[in-house]
N, CA, C and O atoms as a GROMACS GRO file, in nm:
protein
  580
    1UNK      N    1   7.737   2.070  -8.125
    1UNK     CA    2   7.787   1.936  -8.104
    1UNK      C    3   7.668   1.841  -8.094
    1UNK      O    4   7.562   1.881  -8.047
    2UNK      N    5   7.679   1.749  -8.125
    2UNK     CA    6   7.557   1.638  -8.162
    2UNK      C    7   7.597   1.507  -8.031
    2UNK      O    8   7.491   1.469  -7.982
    3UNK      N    9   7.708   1.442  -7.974
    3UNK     CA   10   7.754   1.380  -7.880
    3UNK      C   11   7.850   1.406  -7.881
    3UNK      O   12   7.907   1.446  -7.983
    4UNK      N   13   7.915   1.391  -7.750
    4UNK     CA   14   8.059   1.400  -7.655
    4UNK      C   15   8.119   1.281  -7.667
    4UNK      O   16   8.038   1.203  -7.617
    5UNK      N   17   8.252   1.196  -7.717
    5UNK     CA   18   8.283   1.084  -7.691
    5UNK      C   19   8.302   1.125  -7.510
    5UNK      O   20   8.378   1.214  -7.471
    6UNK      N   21   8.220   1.044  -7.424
    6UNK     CA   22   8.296   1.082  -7.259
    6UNK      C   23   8.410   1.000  -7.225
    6UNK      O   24   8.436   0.993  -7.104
    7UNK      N   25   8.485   0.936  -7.306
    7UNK     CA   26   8.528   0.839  -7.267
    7UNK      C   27   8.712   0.883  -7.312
    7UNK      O   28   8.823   0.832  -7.296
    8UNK      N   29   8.646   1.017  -7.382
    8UNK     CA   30   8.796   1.088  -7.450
    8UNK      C   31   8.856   1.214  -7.409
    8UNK      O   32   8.966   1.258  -7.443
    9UNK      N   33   8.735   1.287  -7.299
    9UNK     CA   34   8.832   1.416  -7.245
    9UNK      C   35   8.905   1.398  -7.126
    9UNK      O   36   8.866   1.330  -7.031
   10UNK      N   37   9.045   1.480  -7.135
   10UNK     CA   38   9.156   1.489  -7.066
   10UNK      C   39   9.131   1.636  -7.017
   10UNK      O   40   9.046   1.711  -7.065
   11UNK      N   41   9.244   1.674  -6.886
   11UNK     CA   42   9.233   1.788  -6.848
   11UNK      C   43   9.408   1.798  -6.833
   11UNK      O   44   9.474   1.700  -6.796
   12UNK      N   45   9.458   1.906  -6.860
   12UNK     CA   46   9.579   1.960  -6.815
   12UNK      C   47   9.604   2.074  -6.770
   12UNK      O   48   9.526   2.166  -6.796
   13UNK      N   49   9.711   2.096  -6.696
   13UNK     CA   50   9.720   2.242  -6.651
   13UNK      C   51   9.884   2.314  -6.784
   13UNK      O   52   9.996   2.269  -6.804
   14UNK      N   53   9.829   2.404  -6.825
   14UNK     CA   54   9.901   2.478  -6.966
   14UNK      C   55  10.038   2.463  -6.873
   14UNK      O   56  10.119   2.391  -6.933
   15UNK      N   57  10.081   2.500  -6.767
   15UNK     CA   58  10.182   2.503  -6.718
   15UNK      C   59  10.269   2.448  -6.677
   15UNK      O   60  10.375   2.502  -6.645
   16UNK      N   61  10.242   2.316  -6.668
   16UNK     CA   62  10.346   2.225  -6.707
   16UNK      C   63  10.295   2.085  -6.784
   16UNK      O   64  10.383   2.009  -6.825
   17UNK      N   65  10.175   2.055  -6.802
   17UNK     CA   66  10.125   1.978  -6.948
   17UNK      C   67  10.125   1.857  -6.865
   17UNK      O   68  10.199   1.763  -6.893
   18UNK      N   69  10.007   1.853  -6.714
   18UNK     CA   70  10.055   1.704  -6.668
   18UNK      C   71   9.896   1.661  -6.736
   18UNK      O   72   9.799   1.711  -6.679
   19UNK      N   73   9.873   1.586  -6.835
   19UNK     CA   74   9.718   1.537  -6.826
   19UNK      C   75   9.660   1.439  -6.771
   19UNK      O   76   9.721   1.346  -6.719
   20UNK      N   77   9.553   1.448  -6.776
   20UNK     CA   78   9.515   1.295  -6.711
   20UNK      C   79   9.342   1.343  -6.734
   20UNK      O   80   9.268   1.440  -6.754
   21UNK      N   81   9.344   1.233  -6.720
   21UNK     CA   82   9.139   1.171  -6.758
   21UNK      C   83   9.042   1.201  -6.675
   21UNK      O   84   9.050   1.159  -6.559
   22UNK      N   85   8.967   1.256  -6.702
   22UNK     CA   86   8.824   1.340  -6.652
   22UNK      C   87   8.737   1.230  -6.650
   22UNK      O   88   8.725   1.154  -6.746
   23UNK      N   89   8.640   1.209  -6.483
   23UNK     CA   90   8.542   1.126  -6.526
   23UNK      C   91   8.416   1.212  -6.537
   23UNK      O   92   8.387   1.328  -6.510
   24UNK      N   93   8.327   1.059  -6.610
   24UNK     CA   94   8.245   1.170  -6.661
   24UNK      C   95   8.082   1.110  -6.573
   24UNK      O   96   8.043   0.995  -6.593
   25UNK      N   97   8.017   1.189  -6.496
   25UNK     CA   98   7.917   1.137  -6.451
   25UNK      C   99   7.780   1.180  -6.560
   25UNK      O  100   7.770   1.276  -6.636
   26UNK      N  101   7.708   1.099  -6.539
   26UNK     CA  102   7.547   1.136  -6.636
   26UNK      C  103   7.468   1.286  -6.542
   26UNK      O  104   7.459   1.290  -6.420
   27UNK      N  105   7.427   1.378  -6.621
   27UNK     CA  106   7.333   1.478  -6.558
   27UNK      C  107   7.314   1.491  -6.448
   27UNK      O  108   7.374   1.568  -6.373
   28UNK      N  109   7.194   1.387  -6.410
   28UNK     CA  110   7.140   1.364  -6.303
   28UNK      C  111   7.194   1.346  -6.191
   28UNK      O  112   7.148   1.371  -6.079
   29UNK      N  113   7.308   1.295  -6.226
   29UNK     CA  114   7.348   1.241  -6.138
   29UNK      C  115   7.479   1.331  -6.065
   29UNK      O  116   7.517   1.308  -5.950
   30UNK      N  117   7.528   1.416  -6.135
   30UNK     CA  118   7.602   1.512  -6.141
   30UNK      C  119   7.583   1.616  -6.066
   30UNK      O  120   7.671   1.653  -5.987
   31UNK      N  121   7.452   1.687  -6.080
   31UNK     CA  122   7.381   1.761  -6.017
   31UNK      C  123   7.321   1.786  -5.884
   31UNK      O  124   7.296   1.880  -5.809
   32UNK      N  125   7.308   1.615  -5.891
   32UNK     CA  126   7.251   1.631  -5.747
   32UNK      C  127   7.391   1.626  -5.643
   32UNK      O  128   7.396   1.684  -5.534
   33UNK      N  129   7.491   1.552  -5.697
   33UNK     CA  130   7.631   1.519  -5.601
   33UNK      C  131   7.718   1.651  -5.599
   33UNK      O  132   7.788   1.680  -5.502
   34UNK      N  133   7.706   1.750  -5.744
   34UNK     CA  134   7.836   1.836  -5.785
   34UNK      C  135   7.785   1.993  -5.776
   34UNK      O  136   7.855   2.094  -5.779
   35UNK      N  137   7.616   1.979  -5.763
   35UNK     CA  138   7.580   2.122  -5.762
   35UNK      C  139   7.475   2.134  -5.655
   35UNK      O  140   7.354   2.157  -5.662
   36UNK      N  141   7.549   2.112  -5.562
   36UNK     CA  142   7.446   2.084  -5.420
   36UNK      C  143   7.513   2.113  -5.312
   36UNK      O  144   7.614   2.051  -5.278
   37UNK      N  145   7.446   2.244  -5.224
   37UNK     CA  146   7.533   2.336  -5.092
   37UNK      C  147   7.667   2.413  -5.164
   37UNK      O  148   7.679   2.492  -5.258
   38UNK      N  149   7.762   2.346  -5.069
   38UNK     CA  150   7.873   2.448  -5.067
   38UNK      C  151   7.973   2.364  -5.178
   38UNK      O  152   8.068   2.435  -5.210
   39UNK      N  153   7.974   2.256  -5.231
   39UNK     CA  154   8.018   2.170  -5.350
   39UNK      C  155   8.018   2.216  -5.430
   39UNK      O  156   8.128   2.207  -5.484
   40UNK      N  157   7.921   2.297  -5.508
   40UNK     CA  158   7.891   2.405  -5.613
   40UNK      C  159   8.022   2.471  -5.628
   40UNK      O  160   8.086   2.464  -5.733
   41UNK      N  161   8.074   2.556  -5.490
   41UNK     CA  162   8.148   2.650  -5.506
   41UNK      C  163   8.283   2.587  -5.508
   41UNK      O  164   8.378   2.665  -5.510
   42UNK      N  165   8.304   2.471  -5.509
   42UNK     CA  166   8.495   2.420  -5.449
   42UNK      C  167   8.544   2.456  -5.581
   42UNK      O  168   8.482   2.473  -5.685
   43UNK      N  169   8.667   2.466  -5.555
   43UNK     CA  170   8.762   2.479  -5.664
   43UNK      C  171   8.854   2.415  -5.687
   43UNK      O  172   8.882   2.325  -5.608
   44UNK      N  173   8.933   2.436  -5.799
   44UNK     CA  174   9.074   2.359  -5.791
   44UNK      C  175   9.060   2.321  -5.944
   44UNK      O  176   9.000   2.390  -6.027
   45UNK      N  177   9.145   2.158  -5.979
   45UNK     CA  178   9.152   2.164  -6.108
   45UNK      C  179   9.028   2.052  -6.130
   45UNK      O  180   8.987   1.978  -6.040
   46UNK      N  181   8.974   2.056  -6.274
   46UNK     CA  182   8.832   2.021  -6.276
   46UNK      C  183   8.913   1.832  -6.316
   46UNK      O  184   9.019   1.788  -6.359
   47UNK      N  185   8.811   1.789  -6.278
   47UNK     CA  186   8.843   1.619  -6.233
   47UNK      C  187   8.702   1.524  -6.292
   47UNK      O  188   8.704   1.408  -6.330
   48UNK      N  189   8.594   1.608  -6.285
   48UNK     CA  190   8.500   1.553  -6.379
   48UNK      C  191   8.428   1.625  -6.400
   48UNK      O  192   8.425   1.723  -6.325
   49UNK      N  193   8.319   1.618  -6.526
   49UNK     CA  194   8.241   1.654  -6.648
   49UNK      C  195   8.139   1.614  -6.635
   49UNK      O  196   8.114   1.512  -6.571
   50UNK      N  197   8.054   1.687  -6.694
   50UNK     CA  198   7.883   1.623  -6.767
   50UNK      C  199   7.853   1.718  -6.862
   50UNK      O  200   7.906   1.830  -6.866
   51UNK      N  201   7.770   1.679  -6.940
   51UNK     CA  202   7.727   1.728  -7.060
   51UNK      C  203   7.559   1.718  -7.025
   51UNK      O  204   7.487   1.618  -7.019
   52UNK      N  205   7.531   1.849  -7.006
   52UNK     CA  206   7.402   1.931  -6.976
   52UNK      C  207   7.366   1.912  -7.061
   52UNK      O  208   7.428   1.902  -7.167
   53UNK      N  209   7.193   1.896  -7.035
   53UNK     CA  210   7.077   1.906  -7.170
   53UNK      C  211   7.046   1.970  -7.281
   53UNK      O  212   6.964   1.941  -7.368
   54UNK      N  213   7.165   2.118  -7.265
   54UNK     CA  214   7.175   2.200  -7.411
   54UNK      C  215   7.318   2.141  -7.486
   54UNK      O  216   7.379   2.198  -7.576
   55UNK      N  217   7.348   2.023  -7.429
   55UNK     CA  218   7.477   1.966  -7.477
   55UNK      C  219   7.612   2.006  -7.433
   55UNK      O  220   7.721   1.952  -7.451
   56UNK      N  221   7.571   2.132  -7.360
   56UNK     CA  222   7.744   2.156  -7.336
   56UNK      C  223   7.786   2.113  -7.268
   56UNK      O  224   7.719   2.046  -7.190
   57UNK      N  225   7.952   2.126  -7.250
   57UNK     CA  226   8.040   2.084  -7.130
   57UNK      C  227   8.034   2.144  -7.005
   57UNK      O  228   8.039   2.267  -7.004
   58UNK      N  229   8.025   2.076  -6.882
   58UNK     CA  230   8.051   2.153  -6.721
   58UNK      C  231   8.134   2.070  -6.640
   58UNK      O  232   8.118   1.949  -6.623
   59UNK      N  233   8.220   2.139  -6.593
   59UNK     CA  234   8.309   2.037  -6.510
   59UNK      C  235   8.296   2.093  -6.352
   59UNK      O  236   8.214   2.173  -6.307
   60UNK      N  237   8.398   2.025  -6.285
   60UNK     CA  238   8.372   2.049  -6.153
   60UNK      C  239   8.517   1.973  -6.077
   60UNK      O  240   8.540   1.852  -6.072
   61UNK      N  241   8.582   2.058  -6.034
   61UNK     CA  242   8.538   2.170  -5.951
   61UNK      C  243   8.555   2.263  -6.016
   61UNK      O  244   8.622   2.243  -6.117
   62UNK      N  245   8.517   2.378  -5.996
   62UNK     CA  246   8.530   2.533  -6.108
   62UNK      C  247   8.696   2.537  -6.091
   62UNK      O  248   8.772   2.495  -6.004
   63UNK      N  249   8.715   2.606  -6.216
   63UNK     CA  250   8.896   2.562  -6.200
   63UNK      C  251   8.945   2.677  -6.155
   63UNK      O  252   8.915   2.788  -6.200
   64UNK      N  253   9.052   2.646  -6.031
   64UNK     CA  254   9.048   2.747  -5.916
   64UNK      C  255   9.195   2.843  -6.008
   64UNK      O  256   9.252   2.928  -5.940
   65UNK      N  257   9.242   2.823  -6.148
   65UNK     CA  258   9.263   2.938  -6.153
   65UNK      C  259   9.209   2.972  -6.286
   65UNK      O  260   9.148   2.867  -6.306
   66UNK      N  261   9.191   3.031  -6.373
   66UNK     CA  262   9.093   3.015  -6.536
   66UNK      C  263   9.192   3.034  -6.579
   66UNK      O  264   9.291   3.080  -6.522
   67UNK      N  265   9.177   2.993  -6.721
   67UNK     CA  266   9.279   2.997  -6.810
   67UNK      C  267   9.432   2.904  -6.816
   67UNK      O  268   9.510   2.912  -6.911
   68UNK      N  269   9.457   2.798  -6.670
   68UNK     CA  270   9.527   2.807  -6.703
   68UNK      C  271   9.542   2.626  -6.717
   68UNK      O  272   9.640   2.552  -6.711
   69UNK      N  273   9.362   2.594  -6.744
   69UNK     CA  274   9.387   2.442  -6.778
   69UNK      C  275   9.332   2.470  -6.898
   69UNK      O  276   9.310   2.580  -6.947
   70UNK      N  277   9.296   2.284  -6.973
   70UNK     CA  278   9.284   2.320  -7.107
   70UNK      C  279   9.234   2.181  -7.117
   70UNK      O  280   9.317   2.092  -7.097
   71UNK      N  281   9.082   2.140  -7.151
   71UNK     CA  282   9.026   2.019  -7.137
   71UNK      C  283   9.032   1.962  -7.332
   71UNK      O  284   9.012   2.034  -7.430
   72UNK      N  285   9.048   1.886  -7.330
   72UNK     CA  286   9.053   1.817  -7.481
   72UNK      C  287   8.953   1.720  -7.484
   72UNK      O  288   8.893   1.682  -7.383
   73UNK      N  289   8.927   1.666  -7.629
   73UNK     CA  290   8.843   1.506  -7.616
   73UNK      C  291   8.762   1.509  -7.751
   73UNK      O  292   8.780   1.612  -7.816
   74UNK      N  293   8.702   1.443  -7.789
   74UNK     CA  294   8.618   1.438  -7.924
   74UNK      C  295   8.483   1.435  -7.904
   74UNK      O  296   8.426   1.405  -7.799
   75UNK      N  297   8.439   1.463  -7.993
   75UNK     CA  298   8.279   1.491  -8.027
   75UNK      C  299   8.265   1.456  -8.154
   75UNK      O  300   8.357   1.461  -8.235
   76UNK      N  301   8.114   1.405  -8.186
   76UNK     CA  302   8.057   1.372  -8.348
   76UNK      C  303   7.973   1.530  -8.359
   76UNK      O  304   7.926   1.591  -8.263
   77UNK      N  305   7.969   1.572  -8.502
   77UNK     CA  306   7.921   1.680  -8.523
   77UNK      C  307   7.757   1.631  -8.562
   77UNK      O  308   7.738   1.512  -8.587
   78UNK      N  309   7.634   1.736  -8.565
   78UNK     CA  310   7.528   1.681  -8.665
   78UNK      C  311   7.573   1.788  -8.768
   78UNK      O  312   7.626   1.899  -8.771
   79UNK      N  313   7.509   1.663  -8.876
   79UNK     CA  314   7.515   1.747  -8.986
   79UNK      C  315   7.414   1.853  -9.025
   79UNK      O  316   7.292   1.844  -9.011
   80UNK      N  317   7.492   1.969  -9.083
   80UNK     CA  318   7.406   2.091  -9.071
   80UNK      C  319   7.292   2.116  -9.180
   80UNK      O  320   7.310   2.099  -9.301
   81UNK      N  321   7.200   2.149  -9.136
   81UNK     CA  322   7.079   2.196  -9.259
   81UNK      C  323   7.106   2.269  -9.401
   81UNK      O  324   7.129   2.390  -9.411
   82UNK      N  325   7.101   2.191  -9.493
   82UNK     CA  326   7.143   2.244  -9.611
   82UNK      C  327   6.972   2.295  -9.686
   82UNK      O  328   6.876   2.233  -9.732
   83UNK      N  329   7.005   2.440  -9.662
   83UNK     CA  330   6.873   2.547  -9.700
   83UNK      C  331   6.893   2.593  -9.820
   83UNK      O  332   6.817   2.581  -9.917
   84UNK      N  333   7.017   2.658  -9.814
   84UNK     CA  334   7.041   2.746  -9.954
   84UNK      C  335   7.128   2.750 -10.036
   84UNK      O  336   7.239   2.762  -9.986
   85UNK      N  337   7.124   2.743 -10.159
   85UNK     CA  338   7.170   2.694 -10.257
   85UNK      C  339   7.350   2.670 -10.258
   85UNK      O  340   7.414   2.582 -10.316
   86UNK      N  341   7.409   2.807 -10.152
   86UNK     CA  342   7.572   2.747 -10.191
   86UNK      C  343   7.584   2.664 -10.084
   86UNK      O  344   7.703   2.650 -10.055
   87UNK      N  345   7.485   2.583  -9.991
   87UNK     CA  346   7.495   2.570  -9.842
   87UNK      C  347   7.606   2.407  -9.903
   87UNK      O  348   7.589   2.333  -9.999
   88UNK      N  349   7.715   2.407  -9.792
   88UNK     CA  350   7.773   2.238  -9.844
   88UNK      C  351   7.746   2.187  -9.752
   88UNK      O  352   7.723   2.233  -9.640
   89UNK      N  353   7.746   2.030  -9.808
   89UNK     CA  354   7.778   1.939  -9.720
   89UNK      C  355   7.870   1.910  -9.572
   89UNK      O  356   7.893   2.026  -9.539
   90UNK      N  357   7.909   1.857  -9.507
   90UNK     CA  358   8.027   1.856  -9.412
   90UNK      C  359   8.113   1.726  -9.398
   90UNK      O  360   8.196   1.697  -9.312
   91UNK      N  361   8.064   1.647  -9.524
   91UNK     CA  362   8.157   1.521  -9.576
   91UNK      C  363   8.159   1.559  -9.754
   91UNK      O  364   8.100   1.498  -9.844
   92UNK      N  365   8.252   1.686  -9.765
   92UNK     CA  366   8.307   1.668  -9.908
   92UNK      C  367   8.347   1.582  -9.978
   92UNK      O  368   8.360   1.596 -10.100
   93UNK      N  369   8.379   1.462  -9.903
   93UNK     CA  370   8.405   1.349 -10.052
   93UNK      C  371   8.336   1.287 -10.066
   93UNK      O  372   8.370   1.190 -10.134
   94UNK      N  373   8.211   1.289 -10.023
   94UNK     CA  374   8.094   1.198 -10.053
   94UNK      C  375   7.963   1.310 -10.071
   94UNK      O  376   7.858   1.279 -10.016
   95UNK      N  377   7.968   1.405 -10.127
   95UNK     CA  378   7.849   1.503 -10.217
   95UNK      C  379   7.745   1.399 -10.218
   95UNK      O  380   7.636   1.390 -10.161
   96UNK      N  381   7.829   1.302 -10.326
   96UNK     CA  382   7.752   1.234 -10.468
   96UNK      C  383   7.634   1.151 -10.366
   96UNK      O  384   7.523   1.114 -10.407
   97UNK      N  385   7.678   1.135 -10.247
   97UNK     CA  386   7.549   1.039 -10.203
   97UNK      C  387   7.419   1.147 -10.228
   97UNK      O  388   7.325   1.119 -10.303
   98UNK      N  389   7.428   1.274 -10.154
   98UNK     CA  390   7.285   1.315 -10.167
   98UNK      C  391   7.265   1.350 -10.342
   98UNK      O  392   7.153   1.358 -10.391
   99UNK      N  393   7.364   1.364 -10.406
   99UNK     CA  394   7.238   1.305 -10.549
   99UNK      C  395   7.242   1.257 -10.567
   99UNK      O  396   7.210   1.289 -10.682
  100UNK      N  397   7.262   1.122 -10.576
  100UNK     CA  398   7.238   1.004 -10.594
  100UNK      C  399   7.075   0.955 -10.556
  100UNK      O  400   6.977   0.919 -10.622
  101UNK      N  401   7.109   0.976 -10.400
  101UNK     CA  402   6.959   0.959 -10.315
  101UNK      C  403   6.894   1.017 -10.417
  101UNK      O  404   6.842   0.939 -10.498
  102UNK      N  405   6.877   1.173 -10.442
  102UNK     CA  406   6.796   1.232 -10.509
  102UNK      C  407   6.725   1.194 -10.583
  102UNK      O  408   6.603   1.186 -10.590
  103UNK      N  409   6.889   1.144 -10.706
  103UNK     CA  410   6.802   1.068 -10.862
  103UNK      C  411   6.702   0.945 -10.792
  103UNK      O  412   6.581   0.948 -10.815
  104UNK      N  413   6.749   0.861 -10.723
  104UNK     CA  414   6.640   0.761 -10.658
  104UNK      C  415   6.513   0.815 -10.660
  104UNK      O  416   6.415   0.772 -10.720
  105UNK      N  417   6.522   0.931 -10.578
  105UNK     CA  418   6.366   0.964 -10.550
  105UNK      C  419   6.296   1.051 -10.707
  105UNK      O  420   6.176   1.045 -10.735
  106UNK      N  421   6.356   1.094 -10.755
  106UNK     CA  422   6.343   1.161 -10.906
  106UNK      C  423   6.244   1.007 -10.946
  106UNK      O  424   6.123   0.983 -10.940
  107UNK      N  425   6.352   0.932 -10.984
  107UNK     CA  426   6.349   0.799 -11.058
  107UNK      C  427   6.195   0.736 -11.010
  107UNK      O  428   6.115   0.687 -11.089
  108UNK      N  429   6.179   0.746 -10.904
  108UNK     CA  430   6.066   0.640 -10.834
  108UNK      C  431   5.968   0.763 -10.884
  108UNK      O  432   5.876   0.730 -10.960
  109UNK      N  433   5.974   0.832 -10.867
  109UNK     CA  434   5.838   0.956 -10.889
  109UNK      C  435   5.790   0.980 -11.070
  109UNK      O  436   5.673   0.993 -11.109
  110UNK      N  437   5.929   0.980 -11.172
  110UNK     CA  438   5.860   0.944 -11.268
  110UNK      C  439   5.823   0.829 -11.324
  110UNK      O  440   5.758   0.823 -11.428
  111UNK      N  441   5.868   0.715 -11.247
  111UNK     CA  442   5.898   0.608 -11.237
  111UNK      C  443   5.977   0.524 -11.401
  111UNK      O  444   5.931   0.469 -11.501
  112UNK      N  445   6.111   0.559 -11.349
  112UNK     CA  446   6.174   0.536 -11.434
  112UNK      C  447   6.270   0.394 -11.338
  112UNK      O  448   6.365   0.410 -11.261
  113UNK      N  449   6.211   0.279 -11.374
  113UNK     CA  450   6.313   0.169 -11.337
  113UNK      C  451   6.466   0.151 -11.355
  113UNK      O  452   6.521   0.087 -11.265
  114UNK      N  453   6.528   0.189 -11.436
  114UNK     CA  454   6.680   0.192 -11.509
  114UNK      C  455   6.746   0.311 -11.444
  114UNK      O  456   6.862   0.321 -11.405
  115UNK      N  457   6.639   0.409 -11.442
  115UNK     CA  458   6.743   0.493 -11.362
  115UNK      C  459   6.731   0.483 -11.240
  115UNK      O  460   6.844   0.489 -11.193
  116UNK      N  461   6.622   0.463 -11.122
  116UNK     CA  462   6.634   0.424 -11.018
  116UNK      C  463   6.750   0.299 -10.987
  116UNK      O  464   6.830   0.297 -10.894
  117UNK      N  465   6.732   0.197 -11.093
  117UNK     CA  466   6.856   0.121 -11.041
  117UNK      C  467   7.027   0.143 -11.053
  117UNK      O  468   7.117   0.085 -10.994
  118UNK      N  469   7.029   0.222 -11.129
  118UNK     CA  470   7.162   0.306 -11.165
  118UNK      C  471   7.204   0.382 -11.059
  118UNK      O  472   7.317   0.366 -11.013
  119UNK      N  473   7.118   0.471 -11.011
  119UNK     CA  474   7.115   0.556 -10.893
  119UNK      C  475   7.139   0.472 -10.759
  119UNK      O  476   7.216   0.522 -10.676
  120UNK      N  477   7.075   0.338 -10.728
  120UNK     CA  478   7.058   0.276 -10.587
  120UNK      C  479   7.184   0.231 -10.642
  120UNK      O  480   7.261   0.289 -10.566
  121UNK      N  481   7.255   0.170 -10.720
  121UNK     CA  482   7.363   0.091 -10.709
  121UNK      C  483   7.469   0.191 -10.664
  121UNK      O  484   7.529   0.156 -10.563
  122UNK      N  485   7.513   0.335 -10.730
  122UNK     CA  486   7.570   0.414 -10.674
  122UNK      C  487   7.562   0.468 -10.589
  122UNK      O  488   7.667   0.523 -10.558
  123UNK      N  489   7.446   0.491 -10.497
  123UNK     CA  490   7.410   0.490 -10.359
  123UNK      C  491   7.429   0.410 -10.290
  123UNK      O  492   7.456   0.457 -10.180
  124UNK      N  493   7.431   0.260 -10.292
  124UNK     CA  494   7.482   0.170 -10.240
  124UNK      C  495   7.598   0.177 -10.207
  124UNK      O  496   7.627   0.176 -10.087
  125UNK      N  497   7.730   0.189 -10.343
  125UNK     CA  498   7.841   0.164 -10.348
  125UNK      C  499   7.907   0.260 -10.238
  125UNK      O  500   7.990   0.219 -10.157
  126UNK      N  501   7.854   0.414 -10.245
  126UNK     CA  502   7.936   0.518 -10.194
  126UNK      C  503   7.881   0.512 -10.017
  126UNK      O  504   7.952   0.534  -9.918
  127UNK      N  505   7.738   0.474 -10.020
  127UNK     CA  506   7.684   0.444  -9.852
  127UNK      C  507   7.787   0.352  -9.744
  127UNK      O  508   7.791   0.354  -9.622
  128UNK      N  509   7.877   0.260  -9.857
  128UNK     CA  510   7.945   0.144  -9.780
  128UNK      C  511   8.047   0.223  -9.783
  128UNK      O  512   8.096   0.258  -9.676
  129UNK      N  513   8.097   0.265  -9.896
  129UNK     CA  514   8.233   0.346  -9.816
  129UNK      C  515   8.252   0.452  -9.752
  129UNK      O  516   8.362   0.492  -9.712
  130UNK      N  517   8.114   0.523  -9.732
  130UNK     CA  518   8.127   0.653  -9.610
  130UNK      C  519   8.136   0.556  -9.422
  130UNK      O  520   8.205   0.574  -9.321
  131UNK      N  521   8.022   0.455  -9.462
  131UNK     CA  522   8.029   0.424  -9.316
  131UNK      C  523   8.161   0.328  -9.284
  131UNK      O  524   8.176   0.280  -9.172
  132UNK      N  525   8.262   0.299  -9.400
  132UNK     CA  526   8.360   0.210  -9.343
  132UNK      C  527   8.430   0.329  -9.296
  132UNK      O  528   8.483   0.312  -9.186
  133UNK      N  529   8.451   0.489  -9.367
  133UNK     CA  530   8.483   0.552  -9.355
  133UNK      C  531   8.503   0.620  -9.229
  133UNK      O  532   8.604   0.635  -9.161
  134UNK      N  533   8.355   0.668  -9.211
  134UNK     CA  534   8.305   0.745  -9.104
  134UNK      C  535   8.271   0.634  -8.930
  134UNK      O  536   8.272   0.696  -8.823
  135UNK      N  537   8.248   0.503  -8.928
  135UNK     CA  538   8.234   0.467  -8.850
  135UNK      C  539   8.353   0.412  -8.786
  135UNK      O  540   8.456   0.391  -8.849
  136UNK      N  541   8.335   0.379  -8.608
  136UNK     CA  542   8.411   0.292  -8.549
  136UNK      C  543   8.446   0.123  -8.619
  136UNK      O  544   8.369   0.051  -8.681
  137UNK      N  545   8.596   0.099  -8.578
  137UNK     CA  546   8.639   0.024  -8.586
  137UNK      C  547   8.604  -0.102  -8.463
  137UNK      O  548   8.624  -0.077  -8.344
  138UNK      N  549   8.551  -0.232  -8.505
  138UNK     CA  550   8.457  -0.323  -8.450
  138UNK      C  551   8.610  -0.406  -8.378
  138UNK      O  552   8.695  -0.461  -8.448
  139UNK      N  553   8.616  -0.397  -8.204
  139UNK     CA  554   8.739  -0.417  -8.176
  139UNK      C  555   8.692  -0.525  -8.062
  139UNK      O  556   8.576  -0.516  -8.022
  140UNK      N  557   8.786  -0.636  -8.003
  140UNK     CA  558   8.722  -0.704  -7.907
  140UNK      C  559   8.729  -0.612  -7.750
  140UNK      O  560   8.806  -0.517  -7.735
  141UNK      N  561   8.659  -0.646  -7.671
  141UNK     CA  562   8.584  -0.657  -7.536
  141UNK      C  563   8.711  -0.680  -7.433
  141UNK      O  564   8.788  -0.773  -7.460
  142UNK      N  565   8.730  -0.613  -7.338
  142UNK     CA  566   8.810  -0.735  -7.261
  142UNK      C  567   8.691  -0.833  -7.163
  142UNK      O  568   8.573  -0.866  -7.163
  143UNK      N  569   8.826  -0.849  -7.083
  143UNK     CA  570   8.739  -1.009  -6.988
  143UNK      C  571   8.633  -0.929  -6.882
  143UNK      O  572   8.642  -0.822  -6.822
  144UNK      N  573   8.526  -1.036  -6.889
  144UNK     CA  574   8.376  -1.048  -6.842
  144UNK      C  575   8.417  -1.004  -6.677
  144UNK      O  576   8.370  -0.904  -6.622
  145UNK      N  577   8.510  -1.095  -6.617
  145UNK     CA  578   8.520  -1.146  -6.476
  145UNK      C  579   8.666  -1.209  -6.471
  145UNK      O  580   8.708  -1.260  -6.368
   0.00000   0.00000   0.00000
């Protein structure tokens, strides 16, 4: 996982499906309030989260029975290292950007002007529709005060 949206995991108990919203404290801050004396050990159903420096999830209180909650929420993936030859992408409908990029860099190295600009325009075109794609929707704020 590459980031946690914190602002999107829920916790429920499987057994009768009541959910409700997990807060989420930062590391530091977590640690010193949630893993300190006999706090460490409380139990019950977990009520808030942090996402530790190897990225994973920890909640708290340890859930006093296992198995029988079930935390949800979203995450952005990174995209994975493409090494070897059948390795894919992890946005199949947009391949064409990394050759595209490619021919760019092809283009500038033999320096072929016509095809570099052939290449940036289709790099262009498909760059705008991955991020209308792939990004958040630009929404208003509520009130200040």
């Amino acid at each position: 996982m590459a980031n946690w949206k914190v602002d999107s995991l829920r916790c429920y108990q499987d057994s009768i499906a009541d959910e409700r919203w997990m807060v989420y404290r930062p590391w530091t801050e977590f640690r010193d309030l949630r893993l300190y004396s006999t706090i460490r050990t409380q139990t019950g159903r977990p009520q808030e989260f942090t996402i530790k420096p190897d990225k994973s999830l920890m909640v708290w209180p340890i859930p006093d029975d296992v198995g029988s909650y079930t935390v949800t929420g979203e995450y952005f993936r990174t995209a994975p290292e493409l090494v070897n030859d059948a390795d894919e992408p992890a946005f199949d409908s947009f391949q064409m950007v990394i050759v595209w990029n490619a021919l760019m860099r092809y283009a500038a190295w033999v320096e072929s002007p016509t095809t570099y600009a052939r290449a940036q325009k289709e790099y262009n075109r498909l760059i705008m529709k991955l991020q209308k794609d792939e990004t958040q929707e630009i929404t208003l704020g509520g009130a200040l005060a």
